[in-house]
Structures are given as structure tokens and as C-alpha cells.
TORLUM-611230 format. One record per residue (C-alpha): residue number from 0; residue in one letter; x, y, z. Coordinates in steps of 0.25 Angstrom, whole numbers. Example, Ala and Ser with C-alpha at 12.3 -4.5 7.8 and 13.67 -1.06 7.14 Angstrom:
REM TORLUM-611230
+-----+---+-------+-------+-------+
:   k : r :    c1 :    c2 :    c3 :
+-----+---+-------+-------+-------+
:   0 : a :    49 :   -18 :    31 :
:   1 : s :    55 :    -4 :    29 :
+-----+---+-------+-------+-------+
This chain:
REM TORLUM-611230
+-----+---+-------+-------+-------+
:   k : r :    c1 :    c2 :    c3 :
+-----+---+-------+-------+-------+
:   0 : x :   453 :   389 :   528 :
:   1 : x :   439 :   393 :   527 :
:   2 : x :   432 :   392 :   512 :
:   3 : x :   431 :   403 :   503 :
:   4 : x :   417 :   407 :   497 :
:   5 : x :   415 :   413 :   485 :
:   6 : x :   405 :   415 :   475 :
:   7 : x :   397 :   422 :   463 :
:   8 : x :   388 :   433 :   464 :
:   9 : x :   378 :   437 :   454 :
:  10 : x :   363 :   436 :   448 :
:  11 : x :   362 :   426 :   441 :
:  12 : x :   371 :   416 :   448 :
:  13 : x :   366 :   402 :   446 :
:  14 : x :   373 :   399 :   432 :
:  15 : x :   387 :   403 :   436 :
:  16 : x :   399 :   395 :   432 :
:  17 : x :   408 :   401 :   444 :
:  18 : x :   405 :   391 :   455 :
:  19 : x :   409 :   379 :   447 :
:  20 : x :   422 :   389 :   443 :
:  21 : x :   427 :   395 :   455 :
:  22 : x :   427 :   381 :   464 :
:  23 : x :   434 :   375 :   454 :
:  24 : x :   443 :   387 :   456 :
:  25 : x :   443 :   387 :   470 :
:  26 : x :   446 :   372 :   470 :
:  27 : x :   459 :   375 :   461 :
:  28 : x :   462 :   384 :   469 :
:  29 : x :   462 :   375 :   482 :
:  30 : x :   451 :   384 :   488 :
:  31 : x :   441 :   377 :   498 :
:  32 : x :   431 :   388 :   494 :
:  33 : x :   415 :   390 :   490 :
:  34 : x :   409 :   397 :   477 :
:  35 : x :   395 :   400 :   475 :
:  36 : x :   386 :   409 :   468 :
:  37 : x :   377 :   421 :   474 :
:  38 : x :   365 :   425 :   467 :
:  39 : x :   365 :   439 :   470 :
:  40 : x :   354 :   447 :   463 :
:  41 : x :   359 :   463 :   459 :
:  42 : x :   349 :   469 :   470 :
:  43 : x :   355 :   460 :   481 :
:  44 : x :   370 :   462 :   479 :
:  45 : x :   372 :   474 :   488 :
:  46 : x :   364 :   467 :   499 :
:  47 : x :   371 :   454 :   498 :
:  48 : x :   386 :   459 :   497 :
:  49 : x :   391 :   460 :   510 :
:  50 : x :   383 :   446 :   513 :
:  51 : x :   393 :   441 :   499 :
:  52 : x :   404 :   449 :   505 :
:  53 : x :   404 :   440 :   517 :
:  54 : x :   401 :   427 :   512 :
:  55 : x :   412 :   427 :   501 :
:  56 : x :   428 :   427 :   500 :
:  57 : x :   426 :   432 :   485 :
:  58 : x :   415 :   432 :   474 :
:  59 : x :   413 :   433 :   458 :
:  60 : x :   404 :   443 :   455 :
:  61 : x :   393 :   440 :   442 :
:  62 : x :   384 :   447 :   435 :
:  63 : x :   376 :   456 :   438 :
:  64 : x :   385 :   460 :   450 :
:  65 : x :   396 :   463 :   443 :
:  66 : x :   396 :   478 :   443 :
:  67 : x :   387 :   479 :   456 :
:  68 : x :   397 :   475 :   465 :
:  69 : x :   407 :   486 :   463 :
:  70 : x :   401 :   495 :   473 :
:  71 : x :   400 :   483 :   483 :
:  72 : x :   414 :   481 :   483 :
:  73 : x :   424 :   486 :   491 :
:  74 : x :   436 :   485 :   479 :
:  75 : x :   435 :   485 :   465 :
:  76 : x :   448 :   486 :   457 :
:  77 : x :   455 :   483 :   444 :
:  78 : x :   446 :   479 :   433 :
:  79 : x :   433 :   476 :   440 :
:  80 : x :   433 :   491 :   444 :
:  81 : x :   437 :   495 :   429 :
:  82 : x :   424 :   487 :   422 :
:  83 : x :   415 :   489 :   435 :
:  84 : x :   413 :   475 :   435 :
:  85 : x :   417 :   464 :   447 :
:  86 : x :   417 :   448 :   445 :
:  87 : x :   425 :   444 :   458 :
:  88 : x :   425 :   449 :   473 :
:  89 : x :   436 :   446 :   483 :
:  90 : x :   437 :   448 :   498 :
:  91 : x :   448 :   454 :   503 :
:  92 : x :   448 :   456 :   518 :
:  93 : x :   432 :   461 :   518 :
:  94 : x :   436 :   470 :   507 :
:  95 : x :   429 :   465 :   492 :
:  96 : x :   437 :   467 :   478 :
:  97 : x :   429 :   467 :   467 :
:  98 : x :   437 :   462 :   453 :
:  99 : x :   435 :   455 :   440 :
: 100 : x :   442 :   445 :   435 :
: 101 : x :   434 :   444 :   421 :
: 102 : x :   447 :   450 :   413 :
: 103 : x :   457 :   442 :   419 :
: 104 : x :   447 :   428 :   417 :
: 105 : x :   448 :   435 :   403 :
: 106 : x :   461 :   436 :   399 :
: 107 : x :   465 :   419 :   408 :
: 108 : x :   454 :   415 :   400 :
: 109 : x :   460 :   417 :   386 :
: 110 : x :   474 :   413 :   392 :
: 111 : x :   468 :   400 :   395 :
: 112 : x :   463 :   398 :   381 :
: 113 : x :   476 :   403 :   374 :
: 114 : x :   467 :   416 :   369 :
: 115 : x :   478 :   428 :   367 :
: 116 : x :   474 :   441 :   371 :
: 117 : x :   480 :   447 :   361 :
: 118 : x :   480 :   452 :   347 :
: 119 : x :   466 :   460 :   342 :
: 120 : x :   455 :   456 :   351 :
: 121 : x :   439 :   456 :   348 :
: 122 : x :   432 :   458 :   360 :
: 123 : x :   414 :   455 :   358 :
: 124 : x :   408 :   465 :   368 :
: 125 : x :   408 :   476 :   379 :
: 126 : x :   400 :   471 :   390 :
: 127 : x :   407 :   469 :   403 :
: 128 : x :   415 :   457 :   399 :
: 129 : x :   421 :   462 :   387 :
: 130 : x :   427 :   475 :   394 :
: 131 : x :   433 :   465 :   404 :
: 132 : x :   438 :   457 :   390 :
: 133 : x :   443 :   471 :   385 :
: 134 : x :   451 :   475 :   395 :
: 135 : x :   458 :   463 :   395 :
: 136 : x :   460 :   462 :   381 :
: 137 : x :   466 :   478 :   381 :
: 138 : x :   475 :   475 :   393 :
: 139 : x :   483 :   463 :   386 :
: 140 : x :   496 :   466 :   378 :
: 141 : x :   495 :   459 :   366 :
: 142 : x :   480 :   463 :   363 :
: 143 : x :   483 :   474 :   350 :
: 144 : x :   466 :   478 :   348 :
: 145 : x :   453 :   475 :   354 :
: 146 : x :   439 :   476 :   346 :
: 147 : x :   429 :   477 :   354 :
: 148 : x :   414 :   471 :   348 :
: 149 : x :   403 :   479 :   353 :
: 150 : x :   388 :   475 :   352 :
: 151 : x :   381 :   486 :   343 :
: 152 : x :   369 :   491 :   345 :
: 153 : x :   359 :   488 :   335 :
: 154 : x :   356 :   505 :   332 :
: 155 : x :   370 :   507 :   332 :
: 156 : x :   378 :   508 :   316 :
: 157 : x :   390 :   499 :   317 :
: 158 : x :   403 :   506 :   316 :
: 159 : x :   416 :   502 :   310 :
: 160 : x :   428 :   495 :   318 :
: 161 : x :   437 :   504 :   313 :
: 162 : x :   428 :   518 :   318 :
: 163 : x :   426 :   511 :   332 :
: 164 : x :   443 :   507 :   332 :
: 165 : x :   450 :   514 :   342 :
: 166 : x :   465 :   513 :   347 :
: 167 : x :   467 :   510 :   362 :
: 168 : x :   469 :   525 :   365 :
: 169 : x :   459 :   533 :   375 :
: 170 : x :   455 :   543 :   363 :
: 171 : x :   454 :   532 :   355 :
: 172 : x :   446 :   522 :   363 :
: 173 : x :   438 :   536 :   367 :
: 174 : x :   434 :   538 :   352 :
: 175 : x :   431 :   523 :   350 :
: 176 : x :   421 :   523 :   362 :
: 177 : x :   411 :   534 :   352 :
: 178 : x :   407 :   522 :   346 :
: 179 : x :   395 :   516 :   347 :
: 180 : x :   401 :   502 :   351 :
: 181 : x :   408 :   509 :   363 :
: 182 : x :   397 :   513 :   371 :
: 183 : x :   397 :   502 :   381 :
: 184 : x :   411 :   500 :   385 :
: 185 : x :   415 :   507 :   395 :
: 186 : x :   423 :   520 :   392 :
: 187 : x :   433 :   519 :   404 :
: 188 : x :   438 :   505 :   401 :
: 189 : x :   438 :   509 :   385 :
: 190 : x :   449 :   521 :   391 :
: 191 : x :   456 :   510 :   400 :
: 192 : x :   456 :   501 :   386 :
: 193 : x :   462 :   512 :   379 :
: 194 : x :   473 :   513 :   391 :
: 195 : x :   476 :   498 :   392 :
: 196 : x :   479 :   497 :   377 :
: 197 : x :   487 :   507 :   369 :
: 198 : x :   492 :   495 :   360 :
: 199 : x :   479 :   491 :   355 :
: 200 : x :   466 :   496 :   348 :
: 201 : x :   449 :   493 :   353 :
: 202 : x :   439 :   493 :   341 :
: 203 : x :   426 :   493 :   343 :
: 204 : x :   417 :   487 :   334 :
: 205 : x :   404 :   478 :   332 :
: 206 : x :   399 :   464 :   327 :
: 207 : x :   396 :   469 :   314 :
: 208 : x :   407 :   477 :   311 :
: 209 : x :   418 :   467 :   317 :
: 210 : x :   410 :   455 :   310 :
: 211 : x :   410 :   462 :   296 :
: 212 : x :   427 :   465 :   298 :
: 213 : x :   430 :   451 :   302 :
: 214 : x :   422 :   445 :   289 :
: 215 : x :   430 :   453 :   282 :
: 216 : x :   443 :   448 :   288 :
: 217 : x :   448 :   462 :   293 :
: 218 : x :   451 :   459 :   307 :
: 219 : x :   456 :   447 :   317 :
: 220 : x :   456 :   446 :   330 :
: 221 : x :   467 :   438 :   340 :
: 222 : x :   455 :   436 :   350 :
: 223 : x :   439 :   437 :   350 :
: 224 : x :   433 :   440 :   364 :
: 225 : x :   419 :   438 :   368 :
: 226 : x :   414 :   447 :   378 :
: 227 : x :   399 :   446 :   376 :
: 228 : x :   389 :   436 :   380 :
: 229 : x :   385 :   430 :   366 :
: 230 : x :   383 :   416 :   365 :
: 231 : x :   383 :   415 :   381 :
: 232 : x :   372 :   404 :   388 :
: 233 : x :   362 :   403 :   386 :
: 234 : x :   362 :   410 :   371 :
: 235 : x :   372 :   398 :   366 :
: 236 : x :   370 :   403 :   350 :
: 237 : x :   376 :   418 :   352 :
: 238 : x :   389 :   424 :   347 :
: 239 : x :   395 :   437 :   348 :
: 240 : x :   402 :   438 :   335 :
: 241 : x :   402 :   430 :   320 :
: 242 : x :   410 :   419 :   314 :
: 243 : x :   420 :   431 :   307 :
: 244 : x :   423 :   437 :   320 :
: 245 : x :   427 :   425 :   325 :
: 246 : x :   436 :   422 :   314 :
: 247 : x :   445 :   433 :   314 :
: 248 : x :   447 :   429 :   329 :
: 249 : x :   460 :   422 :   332 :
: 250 : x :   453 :   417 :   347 :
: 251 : x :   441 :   419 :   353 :
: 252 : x :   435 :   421 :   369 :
: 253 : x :   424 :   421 :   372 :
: 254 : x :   418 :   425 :   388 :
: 255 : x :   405 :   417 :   387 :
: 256 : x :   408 :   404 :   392 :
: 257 : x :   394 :   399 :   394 :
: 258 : x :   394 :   392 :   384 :
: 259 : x :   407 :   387 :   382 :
: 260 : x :   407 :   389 :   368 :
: 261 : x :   400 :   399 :   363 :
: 262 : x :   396 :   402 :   350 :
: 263 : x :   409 :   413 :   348 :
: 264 : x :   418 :   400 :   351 :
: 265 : x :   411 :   391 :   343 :
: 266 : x :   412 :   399 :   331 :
: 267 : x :   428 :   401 :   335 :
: 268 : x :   431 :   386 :   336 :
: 269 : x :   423 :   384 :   323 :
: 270 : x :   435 :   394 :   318 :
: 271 : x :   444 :   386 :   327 :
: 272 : x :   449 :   400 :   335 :
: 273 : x :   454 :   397 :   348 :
: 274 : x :   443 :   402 :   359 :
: 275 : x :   440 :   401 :   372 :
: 276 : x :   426 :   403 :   382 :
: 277 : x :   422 :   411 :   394 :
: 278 : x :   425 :   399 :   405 :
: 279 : x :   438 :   400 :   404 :
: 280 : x :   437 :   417 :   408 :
: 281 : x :   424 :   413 :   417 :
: 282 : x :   435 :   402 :   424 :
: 283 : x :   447 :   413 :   425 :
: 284 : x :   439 :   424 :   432 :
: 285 : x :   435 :   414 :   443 :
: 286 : x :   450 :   411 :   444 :
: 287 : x :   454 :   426 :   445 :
: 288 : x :   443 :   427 :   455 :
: 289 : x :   448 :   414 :   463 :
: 290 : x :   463 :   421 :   462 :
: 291 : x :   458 :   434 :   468 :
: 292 : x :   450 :   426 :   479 :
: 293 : x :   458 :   416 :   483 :
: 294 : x :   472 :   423 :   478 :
: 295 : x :   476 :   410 :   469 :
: 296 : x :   480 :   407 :   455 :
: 297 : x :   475 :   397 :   445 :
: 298 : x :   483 :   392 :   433 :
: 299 : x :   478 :   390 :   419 :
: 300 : x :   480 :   374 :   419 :
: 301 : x :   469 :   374 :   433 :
: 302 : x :   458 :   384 :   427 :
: 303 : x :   457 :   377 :   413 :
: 304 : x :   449 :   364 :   418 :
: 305 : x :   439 :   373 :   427 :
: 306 : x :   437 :   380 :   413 :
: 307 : x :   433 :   367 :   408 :
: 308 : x :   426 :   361 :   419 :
: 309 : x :   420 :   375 :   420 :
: 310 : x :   413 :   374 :   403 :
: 311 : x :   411 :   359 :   409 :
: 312 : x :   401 :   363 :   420 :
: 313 : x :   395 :   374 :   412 :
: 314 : x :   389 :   364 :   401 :
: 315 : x :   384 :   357 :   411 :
: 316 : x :   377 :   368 :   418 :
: 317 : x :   373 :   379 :   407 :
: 318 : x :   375 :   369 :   394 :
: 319 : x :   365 :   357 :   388 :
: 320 : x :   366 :   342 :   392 :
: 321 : x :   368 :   334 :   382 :
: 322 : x :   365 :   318 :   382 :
: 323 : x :   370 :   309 :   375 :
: 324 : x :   369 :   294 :   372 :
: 325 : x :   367 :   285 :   363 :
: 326 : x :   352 :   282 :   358 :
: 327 : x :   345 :   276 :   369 :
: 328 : x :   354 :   281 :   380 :
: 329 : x :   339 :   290 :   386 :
: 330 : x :   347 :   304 :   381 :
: 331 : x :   333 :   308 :   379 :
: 332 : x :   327 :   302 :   391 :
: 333 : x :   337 :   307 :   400 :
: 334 : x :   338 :   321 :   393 :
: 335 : x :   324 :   324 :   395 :
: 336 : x :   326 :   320 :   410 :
: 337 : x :   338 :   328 :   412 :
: 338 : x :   331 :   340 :   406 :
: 339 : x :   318 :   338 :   414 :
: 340 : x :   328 :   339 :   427 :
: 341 : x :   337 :   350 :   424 :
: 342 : x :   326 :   360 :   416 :
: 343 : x :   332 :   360 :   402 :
: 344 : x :   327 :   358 :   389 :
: 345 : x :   329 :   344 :   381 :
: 346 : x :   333 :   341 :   370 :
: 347 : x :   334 :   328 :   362 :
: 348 : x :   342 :   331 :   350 :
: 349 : x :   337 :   322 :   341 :
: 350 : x :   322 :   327 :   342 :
: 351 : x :   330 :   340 :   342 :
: 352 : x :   335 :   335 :   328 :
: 353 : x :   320 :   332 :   323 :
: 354 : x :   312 :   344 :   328 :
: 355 : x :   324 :   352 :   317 :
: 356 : x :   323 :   343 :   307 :
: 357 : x :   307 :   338 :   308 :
: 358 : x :   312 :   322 :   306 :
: 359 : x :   313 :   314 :   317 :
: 360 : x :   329 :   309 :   319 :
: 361 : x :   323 :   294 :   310 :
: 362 : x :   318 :   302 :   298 :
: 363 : x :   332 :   311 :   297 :
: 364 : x :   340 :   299 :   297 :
: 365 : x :   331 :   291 :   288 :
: 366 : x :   329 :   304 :   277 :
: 367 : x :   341 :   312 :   280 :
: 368 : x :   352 :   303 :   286 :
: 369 : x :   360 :   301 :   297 :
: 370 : x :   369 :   312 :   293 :
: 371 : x :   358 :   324 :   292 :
: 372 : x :   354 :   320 :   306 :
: 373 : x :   369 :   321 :   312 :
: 374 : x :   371 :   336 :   305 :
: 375 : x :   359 :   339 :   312 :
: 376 : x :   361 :   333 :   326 :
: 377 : x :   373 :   343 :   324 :
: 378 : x :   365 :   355 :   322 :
: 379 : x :   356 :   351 :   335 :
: 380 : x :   371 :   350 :   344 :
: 381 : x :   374 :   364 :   339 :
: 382 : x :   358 :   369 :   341 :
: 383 : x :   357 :   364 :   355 :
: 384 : x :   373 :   367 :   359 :
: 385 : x :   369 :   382 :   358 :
: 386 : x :   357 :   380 :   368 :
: 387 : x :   360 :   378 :   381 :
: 388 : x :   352 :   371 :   393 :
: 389 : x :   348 :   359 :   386 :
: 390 : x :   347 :   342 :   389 :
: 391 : x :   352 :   338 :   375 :
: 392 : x :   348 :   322 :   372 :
: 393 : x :   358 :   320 :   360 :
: 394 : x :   356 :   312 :   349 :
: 395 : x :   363 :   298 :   349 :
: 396 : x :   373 :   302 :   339 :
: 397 : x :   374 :   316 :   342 :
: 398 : x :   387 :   316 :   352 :
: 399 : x :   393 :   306 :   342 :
: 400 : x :   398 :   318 :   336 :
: 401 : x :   409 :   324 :   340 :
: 402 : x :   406 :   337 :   337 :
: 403 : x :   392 :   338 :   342 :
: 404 : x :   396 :   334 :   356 :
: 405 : x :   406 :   346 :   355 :
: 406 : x :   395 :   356 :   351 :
: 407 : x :   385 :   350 :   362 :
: 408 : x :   396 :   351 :   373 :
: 409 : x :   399 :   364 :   370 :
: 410 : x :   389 :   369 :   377 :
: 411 : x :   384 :   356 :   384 :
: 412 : x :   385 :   343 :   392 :
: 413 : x :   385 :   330 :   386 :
: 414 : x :   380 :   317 :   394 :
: 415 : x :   381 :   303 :   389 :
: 416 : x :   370 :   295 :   391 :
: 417 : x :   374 :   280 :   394 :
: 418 : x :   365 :   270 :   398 :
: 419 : x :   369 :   254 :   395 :
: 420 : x :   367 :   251 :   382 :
: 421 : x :   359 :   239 :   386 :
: 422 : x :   349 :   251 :   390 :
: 423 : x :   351 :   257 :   376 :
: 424 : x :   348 :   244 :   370 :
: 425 : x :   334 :   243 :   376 :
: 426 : x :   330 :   258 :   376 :
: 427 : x :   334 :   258 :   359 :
: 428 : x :   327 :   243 :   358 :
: 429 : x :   315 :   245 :   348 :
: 430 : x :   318 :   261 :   346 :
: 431 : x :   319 :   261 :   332 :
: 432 : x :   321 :   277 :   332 :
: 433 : x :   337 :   277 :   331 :
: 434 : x :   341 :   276 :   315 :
: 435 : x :   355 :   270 :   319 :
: 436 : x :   348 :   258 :   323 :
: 437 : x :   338 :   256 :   312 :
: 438 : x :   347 :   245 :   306 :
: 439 : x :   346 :   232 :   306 :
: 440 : x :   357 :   228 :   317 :
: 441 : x :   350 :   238 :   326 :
: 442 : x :   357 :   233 :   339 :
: 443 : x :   373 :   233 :   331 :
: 444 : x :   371 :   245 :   328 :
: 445 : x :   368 :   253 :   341 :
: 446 : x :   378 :   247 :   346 :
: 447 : x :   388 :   250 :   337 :
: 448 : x :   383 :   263 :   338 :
: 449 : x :   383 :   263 :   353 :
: 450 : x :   397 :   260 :   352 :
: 451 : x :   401 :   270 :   345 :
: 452 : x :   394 :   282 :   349 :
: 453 : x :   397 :   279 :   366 :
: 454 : x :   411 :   283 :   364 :
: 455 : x :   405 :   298 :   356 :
: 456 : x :   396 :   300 :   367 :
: 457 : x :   405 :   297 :   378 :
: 458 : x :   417 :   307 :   371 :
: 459 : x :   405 :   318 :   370 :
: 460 : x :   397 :   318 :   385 :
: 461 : x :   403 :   324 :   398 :
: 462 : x :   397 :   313 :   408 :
: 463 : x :   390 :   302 :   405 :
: 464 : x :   376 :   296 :   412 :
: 465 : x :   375 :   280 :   410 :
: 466 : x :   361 :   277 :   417 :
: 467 : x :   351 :   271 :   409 :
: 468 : x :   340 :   278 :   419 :
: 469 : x :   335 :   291 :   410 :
: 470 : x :   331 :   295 :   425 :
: 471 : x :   344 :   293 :   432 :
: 472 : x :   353 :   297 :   420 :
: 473 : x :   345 :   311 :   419 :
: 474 : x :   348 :   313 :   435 :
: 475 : x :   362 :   309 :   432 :
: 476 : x :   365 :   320 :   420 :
: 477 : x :   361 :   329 :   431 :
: 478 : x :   369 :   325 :   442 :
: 479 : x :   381 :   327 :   432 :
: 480 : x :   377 :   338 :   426 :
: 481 : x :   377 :   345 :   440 :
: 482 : x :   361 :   349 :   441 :
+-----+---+-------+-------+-------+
């Protein structure tokens, strides 16, 4: 049997997770197989589609092609035909069917996580996504109302939830769309919404509007939906909606899955609401995909560990490297090295700690104490997780904390530097820089200290690097880190 070829097509392609995705698939699905990506720029796609056409068995289609294909096509049917919008292309016999597989990604993607589709739903946008999330949302039996969050304009006066309500009935849905929130969804699938659910009710309203109700505990919501691009790479710190929204939200989705957890699901853990991130939907489409190409089926129980390995591989590619070690393990040395070879910012968290504070790390434990340092070695793991691209040299009792490996690995890698402690030993000889070992039994207490913090730091790094060459060490991080 000869191998299949598939790929991506889009502009720009470098970044994309769906390689790694989609030959983990093909390798579940016992298909000897090849993906790839096509860097296709808008002005070349009708030129180079025969050529694709030709080379392919099927392909995923990315923005900004989404749309453009249509006319290339030679079928277009069921949703991609209703949003105008195509992410997968099969081969059928020299004939190519366009489809999308974004709803049902959607709707696997909150079974996995145990996320009902149900109840009063809050949907955050209108773009292209969230009318895919829409349709969804309106097509399921158990939803009773969808509220629909719509990014107003900064000449427009807000409007009352209440005036922009309207039941799911064509007039309704008809009068809804006067408002000024409406004006960028589509009328035709506000019509089709209005057909696919006589049992429930769309609301329109804003940030501000929905914000104030929730403060003042009038409403609650079975499920939040984010169909918007805030808080996606590389603008870590954004969020689409506040802390009270969240609140009156009995689970929350959210579509970015770059990084994979965002601010939303931050502030939802912090509530302890059970959530869920992009991969998982980005990982189901690729599957419904796989099952239209290769005419297979793939169970829950086999997509969950590419979900994970997925979140996995995209720390290490989009996220920050963190190293950690204990004190004169060469995090610096090596960090600084490692930066140098893959382009990224450095930095040492400890001078990090200084430049805020204007002490070096010394005076704060001499004049403030060992506790003031650790709250704010805390704040610089929360700082620098919501950045992204960076070679991180942590602080020797940084990933001694629990928590402030979690925050770090939330939106990065963690290494373990672990030369011989012998090495330590002669690198730390006469450094009188470390407060810990300002005492009297100097060498005792590293090494009690040594002992104790190996096990933290091994608990918190993914992989670990045990040369004591900063050189080779540097080259070996790369090596793991897939550059």
C-alpha cells in the first residue's frame, strides 16, 4: 500500500501545532502516512492548487485561506458551505470536498473535559469561531439560552440585555439584529439560529452591561465559551471578560490553546470552576479530519495522551525554558548560552529580583529577610509566566516551591541542571555571595540543603541535563528541546 501525503496549507505556516498532531493521529490510526506544511501565500493559492491537488490525498486548510478556497473547490457542503469557511479537504476519486470540522472538534472537546452543553450558555464573541461555537451551542437539546458577548464599539451607547433579548423565533431574532451589537453576525445564520432552536432564547449584550449584571448576582451561566483571541501567544496577560463573569459561570472553555492556560482559565481555577483549553478542540478537528481522510474512528481514551503530549510539545516550542539547579549548578552560565543559540531573551531571575526591588539579593536577605525575598521571587514566577520566548535561569530556591513550579510550567519547560556535586563544591569554594551558606558550618549546610532541594527540583523539571560543561549542557537543552 502506498503512503498517504497530507498536509497544511496556509500563510504563515511555520508555528503550526498540526504536524506533531496529525502523525500522532496517523500513527493511531495505523496509517503509514506523511504530514507537512505548505506555506502558501494569498496570491499564489489559485496558481499552486492543481499542483496541491495532485501531491495530496487530503489537506487542512489555515488561515488566511479559509474562505478563498470555496471557489477552488469542486464540493462544498453542510456547515463549511453555511459559514463560508473550509479547514479540511478530501479527495475523492479526483473530485475535492471542502468541510469543517471546527463545530464537531468543539462539541468532542467539551465531552472529553466533562463540560455539558447545556443549560444558559455565554458565548465571548462573533468572529468566525464563535459562530461555528454558536451553531453548536443552538443545535443541542439541552441548551435553554444562549448570550451572546459582542465587542462594542467605543462611539456606540451601551444597550440593555434586556432591549437586545430576543426569543429564538425569526421576527424575534429579526428585531434583535436592529441592535448595534448585531452588525457583525451574519443575518442568514441569525435566521438558521432562530430555526434550530424554538426552545430557547439568544441575548445580546456587551462586557459592560453583562459585567455590571453579574456583580450584582442577576444572572448564572451552566457554561462560559470563549470564542475571541484574548489572552492568546504572544499577548499572555489578556482576558476577555472579569473575575464576576467568571463567577456566575458553572464551567468555563476556552478556544486559545496557546497558551495552555490562559488568563480566563486562570482566574476560573482560582474560582475552582471546572475548565478546559483549546488543545483538546485543536486535537479533535485533526481527528474528524483523520476520519473523513482515512474513513476511521478514534476513541476518547487514545486522543487524551495526544492532547497532553500536544500542551507538552507546545511549551517547549512557543513557551519559556526554564533552568533550574541548585546554586552552582552554571544555571546562568548555561542560560545565557542557550539564549545566545536559539535567539531569545535571558533572564536571571534573581538579578530580575534586584533591578525591582534596587538591592542586590545579599542586602534583601540581610534588611528584609528571607521571607520578603521568597514573596517576591513569587511575583517574578507570575511576571515572567505571562511572557513568553524566554531562557529563564531560576533562583536556587525558586522551584522549591511547589507552587511556583506550577505557575512557571504553565506556560513553560522546566530543566534540571545537575552537574556532580563535587563540581558544585569547587564552583561555590570562596563565593561568599549565597546568604544560606554565610554560617559557620558553611559546608553542612550546603549539603543538607543539597539534599533537600534535589528531590524539589527533580519533582518540578521535565528532563534533566547532568554535564558539568556549561558548553555541552547548553547544546544538550537544545537537542532536548527539539531546536
Amino acid at each position: 500500500m502506498r503512503i498517504k501525503n497530507f498536509a497544511v496549507i496556509g500563510h504563515p505556516i511555520g508555528h503550526s501545532m498540526s504536524p506533531f498532531i496529525h502523525r500522532r493521529l496517523l500513527e493511531l490510526a495505523g496509517t503509514d502516512g506523511t504530514y507537512t506544511t505548505m506555506d502558501v501565500p494569498p496570491d499564489d493559492l489559485p496558481a499552486r492548487w492543481a499542483d496541491t491537488l495532485s501531491q495530496l490525498d487530503g489537506f487542512n486548510v489555515t488561515t488566511p485561506h479559509k474562505h478563498a478556497v470555496l471557489p477552488l473547490l469542486s464540493q462544498v457542503g453542510g456547515d463549511a458551505a453555511r459559514f463560508g469557511s473550509v479547514n479540511t479537504v478530501a479527495m475523492h476519486g479526483g473530485i475535492s470536498c471542502g468541510y469543517t470540522t471546527d463545530g464537531i472538534g468543539f462539541t468532542r472537546a467539551l465531552s472529553a473535559a466533562g463540560l455539558p452543553l447545556a443549560g444558559d450558555v455565554l458565548l465571548l464573541g462573533s468572529g468566525g469561531v464563535a459562530r461555528v461555537f454558536a451553531n453548536e451551542i443552538l443545535r443541542a437539546p439541552a441548551v435553554t439560552s444562549l448570550t451572546v458577548v459582542m465587542r462594542r464599539h467605543p462611539d456606540e451607547t451601551p444597550i440593555s440585555t434586556d432591549s437586545a433579548a430576543a426569543s429564538c423565533r425569526k421576527s424575534a431574532c429579526r428585531t434583535a439584529r436592529k441592535g448595534a451589537f448585531l452588525g457583525s453576525l451574519d443575518t442568514a445564520i441569525m435566521e438558521d439560529f432562530a430555526a434550530r432552536c424554538p426552545h430557547g432564547a439568544v441575548t445580546v449584550t456587551d462586557n459592560d452591561a453583562l459585567g455590571a449584571k453579574c456583580a450584582a448576582g442577576g444572572t448564572h451561566f451552566s457554561l462560559l465559551v470563549n470564542g475571541t483571541s484574548a489572552g492568546m501567544y504572544p499577548k499572555l496577560s489578556g482576558s476577555p471578560i472579569s473575575d464576576a463573569v467568571v463567577s456566575c459561570c458553572s464551567g468555563v472553555f476556552d478556544a486559545v490553546y496557546n497558551p495552555g492556560v490562559t488568563m480566563l482559565l486562570k482566574k476560573a481555577m482560582a474560582q475552582k470552576i471546572s475548565c478546559a483549553g483549546g488543545m483538546g478542540m485543536l486535537v479533535w478537528q485533526a481527528a474528524a479530519a483523520e476520519e473523513i481522510w482515512l474513513g476511521c474512528h478514534f476513541r476518547e481514551e487514545d486522543v487524551t495522551p495526544i492532547i497532553h503530549a500536544a500542551n507538552d510539545a507546545m511549551r517547549m516550542k512557543f513557551g519559556n525554558i526554564i533552568l533550574c539547579g541548585f546554586m552552582g549548578s552554571g544555571k546562568s552560565t548555561v542560560g545565557g548560552l542557550l539564549a545566545n543559540q536559539l535567539n531569545r531573551e535571558f533572564v536571571d531571575m534573581d538579578a530580575f529580583i534586584e533591578q525591582e526591588i534596587g538591592m542586590t539579593v545579599p542586602q534583601i536577605f540581610a534588611e528584609k529577610g528571607e521571607t520578603y525575598f521568597r514573596s517576591k521571587e513569587a511575583e517574578a514566577c507570575r511576571t515572567l509566566s505571562r511572557q513568553s520566548g524566554l531562557v529563564i535561569a531560576a533562583g536556587g530556591g525558586t522551584l522549591t516551591s511547589p507552587k511556583n513550579a506550577a505557575v512557571l510550567r504553565e506556560t513553560g519547560i522546566v530543566a534540571l541542571l545537575d552537574p556532580p556535586y563535587g563540581t558544585i563544591c569547587q564552583r561555590l569554594a570562596g563565593d561568599h555571595t549565597r546568604p544560606l551558606l554565610e554560617t559557620t558550618d558553611r559546608s553542612a549546610v550546603m549539603e543538607r540543603l543539597y539534599q533537600t532541594r534535589m528531590p524539589l527540583y527533580r519533582a518540578a523539571a521535565d528532563f534533566t541535563v547532568s554535564t558539568e560543561d556549561s558548553v555541552t549542557a547548553a547544546q544538550q537543552l537544545a537537542q532536548q528541546l527539539g531546536f
